[in-house]
DSSP file (Angstrom, degrees, kcal/mol; ACC not computed):
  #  RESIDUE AA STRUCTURE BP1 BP2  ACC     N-H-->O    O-->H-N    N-H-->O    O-->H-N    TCO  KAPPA ALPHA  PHI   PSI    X-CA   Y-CA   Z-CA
    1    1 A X     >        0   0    0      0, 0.0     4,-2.2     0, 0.0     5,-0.1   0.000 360.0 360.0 360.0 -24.0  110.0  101.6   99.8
    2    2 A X  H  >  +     0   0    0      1,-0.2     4,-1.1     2,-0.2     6,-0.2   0.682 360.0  51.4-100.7   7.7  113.6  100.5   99.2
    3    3 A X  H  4>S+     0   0    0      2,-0.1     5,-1.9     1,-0.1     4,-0.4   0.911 115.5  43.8 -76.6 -27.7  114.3   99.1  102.3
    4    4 A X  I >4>S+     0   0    0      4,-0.3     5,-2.3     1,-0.2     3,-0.9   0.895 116.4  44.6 -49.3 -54.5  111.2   97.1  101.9
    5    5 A X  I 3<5S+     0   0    0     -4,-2.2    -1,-0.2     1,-0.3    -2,-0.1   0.786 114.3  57.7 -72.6 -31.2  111.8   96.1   98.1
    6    6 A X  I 3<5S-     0   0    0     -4,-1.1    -1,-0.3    -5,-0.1    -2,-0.2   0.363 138.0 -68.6-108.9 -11.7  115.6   95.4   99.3
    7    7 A X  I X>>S+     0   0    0     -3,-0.9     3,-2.1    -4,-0.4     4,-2.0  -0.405 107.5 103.5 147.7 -40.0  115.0   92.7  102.2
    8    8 A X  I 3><S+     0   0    0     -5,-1.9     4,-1.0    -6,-0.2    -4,-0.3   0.846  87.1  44.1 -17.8 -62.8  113.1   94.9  105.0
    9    9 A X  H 3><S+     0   0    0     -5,-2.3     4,-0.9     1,-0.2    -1,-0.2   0.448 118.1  46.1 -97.8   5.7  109.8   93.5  104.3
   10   10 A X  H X>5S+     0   0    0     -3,-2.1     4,-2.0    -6,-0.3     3,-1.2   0.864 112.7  51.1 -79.1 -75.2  111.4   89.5  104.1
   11   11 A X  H 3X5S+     0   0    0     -4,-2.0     4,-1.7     1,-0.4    -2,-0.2   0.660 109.7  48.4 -51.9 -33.4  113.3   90.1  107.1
   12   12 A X  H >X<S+     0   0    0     -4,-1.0     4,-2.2    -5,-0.5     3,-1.1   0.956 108.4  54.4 -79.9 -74.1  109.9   91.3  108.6
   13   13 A X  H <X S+     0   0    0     -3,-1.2     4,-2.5    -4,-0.9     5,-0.4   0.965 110.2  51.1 -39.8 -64.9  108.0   88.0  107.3
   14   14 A X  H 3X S+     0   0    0     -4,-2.0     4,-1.6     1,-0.2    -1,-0.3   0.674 110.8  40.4 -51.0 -27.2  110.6   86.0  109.0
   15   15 A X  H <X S+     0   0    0     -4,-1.7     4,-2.0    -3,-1.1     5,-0.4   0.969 114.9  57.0 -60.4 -70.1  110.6   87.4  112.4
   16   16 A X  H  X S+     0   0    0     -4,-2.2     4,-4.0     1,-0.3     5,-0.4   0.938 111.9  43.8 -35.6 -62.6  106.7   87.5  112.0
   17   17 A X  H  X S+     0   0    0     -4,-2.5     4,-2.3     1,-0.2    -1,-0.3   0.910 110.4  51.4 -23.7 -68.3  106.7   83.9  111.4
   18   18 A X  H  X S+     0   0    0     -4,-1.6     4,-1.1    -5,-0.4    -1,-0.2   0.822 107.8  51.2 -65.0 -32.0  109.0   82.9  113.9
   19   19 A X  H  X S+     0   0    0     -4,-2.0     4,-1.1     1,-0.2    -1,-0.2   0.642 110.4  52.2 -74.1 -22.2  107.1   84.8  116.8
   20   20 A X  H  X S+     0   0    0     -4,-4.0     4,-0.5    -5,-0.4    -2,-0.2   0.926 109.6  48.8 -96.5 -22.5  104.1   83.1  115.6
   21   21 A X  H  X S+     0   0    0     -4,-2.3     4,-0.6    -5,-0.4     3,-0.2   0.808 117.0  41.5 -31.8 -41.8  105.9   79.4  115.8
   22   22 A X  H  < S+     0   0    0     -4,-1.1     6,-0.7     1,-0.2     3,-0.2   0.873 107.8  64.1 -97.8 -14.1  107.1   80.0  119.1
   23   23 A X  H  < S+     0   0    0     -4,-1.1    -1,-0.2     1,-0.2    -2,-0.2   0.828  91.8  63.0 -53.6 -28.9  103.8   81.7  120.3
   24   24 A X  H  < S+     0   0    0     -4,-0.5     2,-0.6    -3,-0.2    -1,-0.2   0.702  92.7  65.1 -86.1 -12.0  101.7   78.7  120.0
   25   25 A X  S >< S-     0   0    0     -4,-0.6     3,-1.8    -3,-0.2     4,-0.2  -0.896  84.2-140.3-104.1 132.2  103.8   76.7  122.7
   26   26 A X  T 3  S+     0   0    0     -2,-0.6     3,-0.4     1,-0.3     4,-0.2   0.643 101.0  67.0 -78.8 -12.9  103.0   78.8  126.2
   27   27 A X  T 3  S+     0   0    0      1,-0.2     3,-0.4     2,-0.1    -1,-0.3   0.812 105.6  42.5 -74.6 -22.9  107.0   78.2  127.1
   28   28 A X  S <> S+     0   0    0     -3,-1.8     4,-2.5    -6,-0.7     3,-0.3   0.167  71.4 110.6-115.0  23.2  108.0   80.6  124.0
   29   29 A X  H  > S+     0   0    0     -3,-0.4     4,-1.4    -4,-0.2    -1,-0.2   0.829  87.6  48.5 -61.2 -33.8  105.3   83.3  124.6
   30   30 A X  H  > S+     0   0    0     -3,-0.4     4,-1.5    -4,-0.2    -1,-0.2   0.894 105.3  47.4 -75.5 -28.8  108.7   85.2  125.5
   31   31 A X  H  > S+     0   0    0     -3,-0.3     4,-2.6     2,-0.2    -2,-0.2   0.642 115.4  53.6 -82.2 -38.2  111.0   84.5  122.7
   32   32 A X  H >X S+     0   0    0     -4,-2.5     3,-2.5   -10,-0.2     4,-0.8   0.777 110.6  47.6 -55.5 -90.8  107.5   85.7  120.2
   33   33 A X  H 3X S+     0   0    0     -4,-1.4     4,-2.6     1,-0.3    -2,-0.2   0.666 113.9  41.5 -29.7 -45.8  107.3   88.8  122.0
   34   34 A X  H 3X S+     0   0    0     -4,-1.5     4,-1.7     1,-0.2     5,-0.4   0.976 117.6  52.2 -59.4 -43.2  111.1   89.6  121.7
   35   35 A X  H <X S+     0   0    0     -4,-2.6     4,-1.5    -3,-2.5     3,-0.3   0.900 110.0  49.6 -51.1 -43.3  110.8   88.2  117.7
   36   36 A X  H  X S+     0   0    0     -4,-0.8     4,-1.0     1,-0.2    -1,-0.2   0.813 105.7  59.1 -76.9 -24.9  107.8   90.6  117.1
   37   37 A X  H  X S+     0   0    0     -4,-2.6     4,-0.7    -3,-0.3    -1,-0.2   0.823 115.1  29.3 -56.0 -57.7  109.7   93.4  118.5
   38   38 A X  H  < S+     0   0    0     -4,-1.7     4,-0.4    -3,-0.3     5,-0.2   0.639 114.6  61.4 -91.6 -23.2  112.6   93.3  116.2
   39   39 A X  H  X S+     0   0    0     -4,-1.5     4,-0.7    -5,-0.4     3,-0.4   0.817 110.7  44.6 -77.1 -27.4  110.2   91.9  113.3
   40   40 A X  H  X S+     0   0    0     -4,-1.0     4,-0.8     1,-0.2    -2,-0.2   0.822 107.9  57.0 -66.0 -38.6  108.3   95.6  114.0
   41   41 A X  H  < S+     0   0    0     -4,-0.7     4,-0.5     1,-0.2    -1,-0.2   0.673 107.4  56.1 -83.7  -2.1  112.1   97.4  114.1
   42   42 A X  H  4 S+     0   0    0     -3,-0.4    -1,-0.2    -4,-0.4    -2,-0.2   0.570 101.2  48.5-109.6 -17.1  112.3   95.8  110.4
   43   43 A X  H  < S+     0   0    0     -4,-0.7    -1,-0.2    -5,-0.2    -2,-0.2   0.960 133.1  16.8 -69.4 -32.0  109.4   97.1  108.7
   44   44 A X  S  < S+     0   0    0     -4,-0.8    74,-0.3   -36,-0.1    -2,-0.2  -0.256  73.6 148.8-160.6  13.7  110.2  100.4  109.9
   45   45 A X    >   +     0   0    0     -4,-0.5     3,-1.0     1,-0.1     2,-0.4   0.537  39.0 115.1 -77.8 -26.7  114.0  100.9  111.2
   46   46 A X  T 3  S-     0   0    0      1,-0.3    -1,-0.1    -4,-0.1     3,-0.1  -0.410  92.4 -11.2-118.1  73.5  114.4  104.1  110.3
   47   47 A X  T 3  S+     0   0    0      1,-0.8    -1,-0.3    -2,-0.4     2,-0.2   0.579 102.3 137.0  89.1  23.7  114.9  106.9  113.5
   48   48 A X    <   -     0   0    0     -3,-1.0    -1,-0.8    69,-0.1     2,-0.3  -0.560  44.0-147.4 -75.8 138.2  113.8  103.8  115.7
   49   49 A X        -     0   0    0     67,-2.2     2,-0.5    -2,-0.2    -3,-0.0  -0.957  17.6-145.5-157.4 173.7  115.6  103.5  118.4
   50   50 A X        +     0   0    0     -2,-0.3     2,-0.3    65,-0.2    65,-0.2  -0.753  32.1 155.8-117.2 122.9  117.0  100.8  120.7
   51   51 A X  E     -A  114   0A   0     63,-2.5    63,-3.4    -2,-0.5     2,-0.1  -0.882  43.1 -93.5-127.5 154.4  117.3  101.4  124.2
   52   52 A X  E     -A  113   0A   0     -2,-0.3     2,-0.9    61,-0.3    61,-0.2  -0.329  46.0-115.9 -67.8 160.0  117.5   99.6  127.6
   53   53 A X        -     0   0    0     59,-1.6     4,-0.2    -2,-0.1    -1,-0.1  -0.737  11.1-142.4 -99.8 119.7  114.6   99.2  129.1
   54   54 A X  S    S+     0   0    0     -2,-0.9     2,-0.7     2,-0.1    -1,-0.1   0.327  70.7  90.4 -68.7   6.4  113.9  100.8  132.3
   55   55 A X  S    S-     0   0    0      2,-0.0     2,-1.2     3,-0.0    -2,-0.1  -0.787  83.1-115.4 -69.5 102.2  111.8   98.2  134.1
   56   56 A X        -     0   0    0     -2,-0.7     3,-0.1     1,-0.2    -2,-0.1  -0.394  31.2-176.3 -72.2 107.8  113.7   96.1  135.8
   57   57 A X        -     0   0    0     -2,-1.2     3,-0.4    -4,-0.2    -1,-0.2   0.343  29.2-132.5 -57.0 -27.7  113.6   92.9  134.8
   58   58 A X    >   -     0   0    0      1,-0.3     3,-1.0     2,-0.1     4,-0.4  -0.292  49.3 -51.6  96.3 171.4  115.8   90.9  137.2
   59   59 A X  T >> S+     0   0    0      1,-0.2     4,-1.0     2,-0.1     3,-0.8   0.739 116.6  82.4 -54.6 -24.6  118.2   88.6  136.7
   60   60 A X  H 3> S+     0   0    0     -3,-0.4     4,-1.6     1,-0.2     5,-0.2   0.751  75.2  70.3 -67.7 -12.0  116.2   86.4  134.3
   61   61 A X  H <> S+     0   0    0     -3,-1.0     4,-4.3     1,-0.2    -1,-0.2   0.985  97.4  60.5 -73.3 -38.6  116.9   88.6  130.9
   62   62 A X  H <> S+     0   0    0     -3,-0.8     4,-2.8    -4,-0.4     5,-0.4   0.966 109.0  41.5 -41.0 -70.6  120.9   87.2  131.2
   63   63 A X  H >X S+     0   0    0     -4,-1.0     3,-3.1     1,-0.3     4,-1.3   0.764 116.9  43.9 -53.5 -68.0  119.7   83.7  130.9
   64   64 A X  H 3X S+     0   0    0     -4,-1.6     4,-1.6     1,-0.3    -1,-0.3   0.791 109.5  54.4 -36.2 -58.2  117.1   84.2  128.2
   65   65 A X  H 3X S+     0   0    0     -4,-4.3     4,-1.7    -5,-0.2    -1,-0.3   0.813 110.8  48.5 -69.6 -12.3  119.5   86.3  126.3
   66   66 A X  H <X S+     0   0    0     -3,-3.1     4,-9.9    -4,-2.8     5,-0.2   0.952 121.3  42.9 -51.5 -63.1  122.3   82.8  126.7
   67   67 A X  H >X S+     0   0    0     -4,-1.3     3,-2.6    -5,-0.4     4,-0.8   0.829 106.4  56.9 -37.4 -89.8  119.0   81.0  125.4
   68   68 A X  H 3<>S+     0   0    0     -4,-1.6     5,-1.5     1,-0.3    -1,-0.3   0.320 113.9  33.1   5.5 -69.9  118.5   83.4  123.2
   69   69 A X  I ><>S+     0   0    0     -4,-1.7     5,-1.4     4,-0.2     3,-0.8   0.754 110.3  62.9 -53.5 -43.2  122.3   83.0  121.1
   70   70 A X  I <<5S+     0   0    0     -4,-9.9    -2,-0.2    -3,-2.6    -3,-0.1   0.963 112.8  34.8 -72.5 -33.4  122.6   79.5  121.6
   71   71 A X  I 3<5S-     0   0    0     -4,-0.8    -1,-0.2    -5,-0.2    -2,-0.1   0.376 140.2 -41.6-109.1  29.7  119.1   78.8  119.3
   72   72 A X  I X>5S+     0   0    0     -3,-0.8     4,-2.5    -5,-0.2     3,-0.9   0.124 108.0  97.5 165.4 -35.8  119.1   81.4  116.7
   73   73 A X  I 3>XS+     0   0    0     -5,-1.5     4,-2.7     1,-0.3     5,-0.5   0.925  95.4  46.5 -45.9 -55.5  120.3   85.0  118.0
   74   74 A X  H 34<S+     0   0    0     -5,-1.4    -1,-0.3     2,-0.2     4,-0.1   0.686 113.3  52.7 -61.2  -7.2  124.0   84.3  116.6
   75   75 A X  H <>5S+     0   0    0     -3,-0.9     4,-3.0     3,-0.2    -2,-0.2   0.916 114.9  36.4-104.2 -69.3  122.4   83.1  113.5
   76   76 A X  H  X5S+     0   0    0     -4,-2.5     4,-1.5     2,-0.2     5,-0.5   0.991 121.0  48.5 -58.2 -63.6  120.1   86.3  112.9
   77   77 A X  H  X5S+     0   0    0     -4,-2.7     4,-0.9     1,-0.2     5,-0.2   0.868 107.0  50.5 -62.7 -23.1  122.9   88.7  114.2
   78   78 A X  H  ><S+     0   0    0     -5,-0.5     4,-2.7     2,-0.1    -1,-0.2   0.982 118.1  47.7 -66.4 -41.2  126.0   87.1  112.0
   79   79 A X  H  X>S+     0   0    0     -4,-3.0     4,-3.8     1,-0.2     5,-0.7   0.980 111.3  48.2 -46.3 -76.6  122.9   87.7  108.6
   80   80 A X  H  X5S+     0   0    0     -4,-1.5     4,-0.5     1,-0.3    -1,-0.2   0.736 116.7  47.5 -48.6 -19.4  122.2   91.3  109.8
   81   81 A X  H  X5S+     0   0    0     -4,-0.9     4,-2.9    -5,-0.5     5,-0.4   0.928 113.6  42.4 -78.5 -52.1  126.2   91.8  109.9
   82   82 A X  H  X5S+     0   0    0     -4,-2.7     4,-1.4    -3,-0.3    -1,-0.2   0.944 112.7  49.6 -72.4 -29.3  127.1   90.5  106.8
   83   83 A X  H  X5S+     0   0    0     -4,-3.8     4,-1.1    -5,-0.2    -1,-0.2   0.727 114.7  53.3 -83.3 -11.8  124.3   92.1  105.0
   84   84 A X  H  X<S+     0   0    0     -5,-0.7     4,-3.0    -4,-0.5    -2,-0.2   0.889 110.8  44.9 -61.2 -43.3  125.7   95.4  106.9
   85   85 A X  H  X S+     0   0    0     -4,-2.9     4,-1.7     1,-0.2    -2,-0.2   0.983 107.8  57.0 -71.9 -69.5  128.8   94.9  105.8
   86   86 A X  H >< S+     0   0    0     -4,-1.4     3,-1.2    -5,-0.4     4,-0.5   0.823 112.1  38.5  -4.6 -86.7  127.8   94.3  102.5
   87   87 A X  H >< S+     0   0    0     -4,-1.1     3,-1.4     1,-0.2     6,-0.5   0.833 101.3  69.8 -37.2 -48.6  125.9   97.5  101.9
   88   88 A X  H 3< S+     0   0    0     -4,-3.0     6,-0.2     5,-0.2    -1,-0.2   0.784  88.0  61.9 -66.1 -11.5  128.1   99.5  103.6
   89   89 A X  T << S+     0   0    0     -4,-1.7    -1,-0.2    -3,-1.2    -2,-0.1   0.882  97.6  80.9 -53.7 -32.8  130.9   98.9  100.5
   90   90 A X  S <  S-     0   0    0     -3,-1.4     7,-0.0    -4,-0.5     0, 0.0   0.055  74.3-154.5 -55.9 167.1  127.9  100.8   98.4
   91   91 A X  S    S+     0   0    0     -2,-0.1     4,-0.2     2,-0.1    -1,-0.1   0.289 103.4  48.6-118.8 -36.6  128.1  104.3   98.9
   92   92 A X  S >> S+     0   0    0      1,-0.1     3,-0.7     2,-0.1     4,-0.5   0.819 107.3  58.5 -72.2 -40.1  124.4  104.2   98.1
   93   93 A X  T >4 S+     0   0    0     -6,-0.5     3,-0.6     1,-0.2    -5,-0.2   0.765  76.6  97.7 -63.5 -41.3  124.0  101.3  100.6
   94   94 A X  T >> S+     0   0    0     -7,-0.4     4,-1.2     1,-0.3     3,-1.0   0.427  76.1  57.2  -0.7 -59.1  125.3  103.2  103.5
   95   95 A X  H <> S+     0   0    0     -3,-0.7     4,-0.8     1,-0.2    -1,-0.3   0.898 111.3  37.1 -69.5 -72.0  122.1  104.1  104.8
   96   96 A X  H << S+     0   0    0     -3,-0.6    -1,-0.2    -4,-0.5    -2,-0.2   0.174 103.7  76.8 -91.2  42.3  120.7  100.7  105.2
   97   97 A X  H <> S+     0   0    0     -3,-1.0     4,-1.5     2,-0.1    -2,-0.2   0.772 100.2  44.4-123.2 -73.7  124.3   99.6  106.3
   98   98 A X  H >X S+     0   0    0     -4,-1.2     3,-1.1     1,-0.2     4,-0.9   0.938 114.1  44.6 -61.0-100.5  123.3  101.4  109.6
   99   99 A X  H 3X S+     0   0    0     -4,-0.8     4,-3.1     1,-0.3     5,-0.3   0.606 107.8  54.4 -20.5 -56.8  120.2  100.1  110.1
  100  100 A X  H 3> S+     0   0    0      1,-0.2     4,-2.4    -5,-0.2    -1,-0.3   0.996 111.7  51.4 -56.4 -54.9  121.1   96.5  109.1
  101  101 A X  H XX S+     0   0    0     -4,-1.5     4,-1.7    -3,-1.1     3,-0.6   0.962 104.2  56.2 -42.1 -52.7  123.9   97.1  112.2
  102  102 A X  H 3X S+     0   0    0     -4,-0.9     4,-1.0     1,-0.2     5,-0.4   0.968 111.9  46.7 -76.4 -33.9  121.0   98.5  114.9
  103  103 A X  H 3< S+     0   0    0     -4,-3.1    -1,-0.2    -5,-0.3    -2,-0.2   0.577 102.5  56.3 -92.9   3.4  119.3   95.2  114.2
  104  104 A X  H XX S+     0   0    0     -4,-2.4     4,-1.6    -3,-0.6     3,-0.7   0.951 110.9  50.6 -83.1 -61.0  122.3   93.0  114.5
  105  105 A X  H 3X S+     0   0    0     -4,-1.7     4,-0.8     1,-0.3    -2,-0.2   0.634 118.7  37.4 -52.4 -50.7  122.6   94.8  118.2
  106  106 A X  H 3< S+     0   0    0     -4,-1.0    -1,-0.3     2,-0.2    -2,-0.2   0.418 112.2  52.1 -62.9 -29.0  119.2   94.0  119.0
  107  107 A X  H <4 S+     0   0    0     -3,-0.7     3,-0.3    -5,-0.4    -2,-0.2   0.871 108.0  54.3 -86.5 -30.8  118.9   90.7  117.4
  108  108 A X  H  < S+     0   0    0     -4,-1.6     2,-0.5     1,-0.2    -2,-0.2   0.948 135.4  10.3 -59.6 -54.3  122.5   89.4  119.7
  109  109 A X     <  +     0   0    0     -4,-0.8    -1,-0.2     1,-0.1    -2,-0.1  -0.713  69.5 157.9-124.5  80.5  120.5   90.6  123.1
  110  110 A X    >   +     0   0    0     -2,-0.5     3,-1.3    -3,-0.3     2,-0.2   0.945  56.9  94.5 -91.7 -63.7  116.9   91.4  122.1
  111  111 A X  T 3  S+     0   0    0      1,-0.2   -46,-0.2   -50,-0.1    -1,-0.1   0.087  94.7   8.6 -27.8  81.6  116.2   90.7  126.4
  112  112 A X  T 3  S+     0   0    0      1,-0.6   -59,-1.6    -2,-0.2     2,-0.3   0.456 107.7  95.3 101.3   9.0  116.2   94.3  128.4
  113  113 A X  E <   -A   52   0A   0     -3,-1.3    -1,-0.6   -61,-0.2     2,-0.3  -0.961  62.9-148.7-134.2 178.8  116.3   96.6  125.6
  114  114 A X  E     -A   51   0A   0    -63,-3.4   -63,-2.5    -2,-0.3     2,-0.1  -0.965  15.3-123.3-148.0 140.2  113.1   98.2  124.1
  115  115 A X        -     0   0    0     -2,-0.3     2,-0.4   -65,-0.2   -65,-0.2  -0.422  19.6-163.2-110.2 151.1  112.4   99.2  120.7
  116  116 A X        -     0   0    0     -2,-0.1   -67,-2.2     2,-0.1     2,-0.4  -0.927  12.0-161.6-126.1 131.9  111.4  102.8  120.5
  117  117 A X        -     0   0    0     -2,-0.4     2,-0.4   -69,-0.2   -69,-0.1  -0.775  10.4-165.1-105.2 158.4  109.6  103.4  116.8
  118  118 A X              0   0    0     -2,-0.4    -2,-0.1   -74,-0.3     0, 0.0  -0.994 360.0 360.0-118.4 112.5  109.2  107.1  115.3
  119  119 A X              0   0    0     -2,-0.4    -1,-0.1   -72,-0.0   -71,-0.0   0.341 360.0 360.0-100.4 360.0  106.4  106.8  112.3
């Protein structure tokens, strides 16, 4: 509940949001999926984990993850860092220090890795 009360369940809107922005145009049906993916790892982050994905995907996840940084990915991943950093000064914070850190990782290169959730 206090990751929620504490920005989790914002972080969570905003992803949701954005995946439903970029859903409605059929060129960003990929850039949703990858947003709902990480907007999922933020409800929840907690013994998730983020792995590559063993499908192979092809060349194409490089370009999309370029895409990816130049129109928002650096944006998201510099937040989840500073609000890492941030926490981690806490001794109490620690905890969602780490978390905020696996979704900066995922949020830089969301293309080719796969969220795995433990409820």
């Amino acid at each position: 509940m206090l990751w929620w009360l504490f920005g989790g369940l914002e972080a969570a809107i905003c992803y949701f949001t954005g995946s439903l922005a970029m859903a409605i145009t059929i060129i960003g049906i990929p850039v949703a999926l990858q947003t709902f993916k990480i907007g999922l790892l933020c409800l929840w982050p907690f013994g998730a984990k983020v792995r590559d994905t063993d499908c192979p995907t092809g060349c194409i996840r490089i370009p999309l993850n370029i895409v990816w940084i130049v129109f928002g990915g650096l944006w998201a991943w510099l937040i989840h860092v500073f609000f890492g950093v941030v926490l981690f000064i806490t001794i109490i914070g620690i905890p969602f220090a780490k978390q905020h850190f696996k979704m900066a990782g995922l949020s830089l290169a969301p293309f080719g890795k796969d969220v795995e959730l433990h409820l």
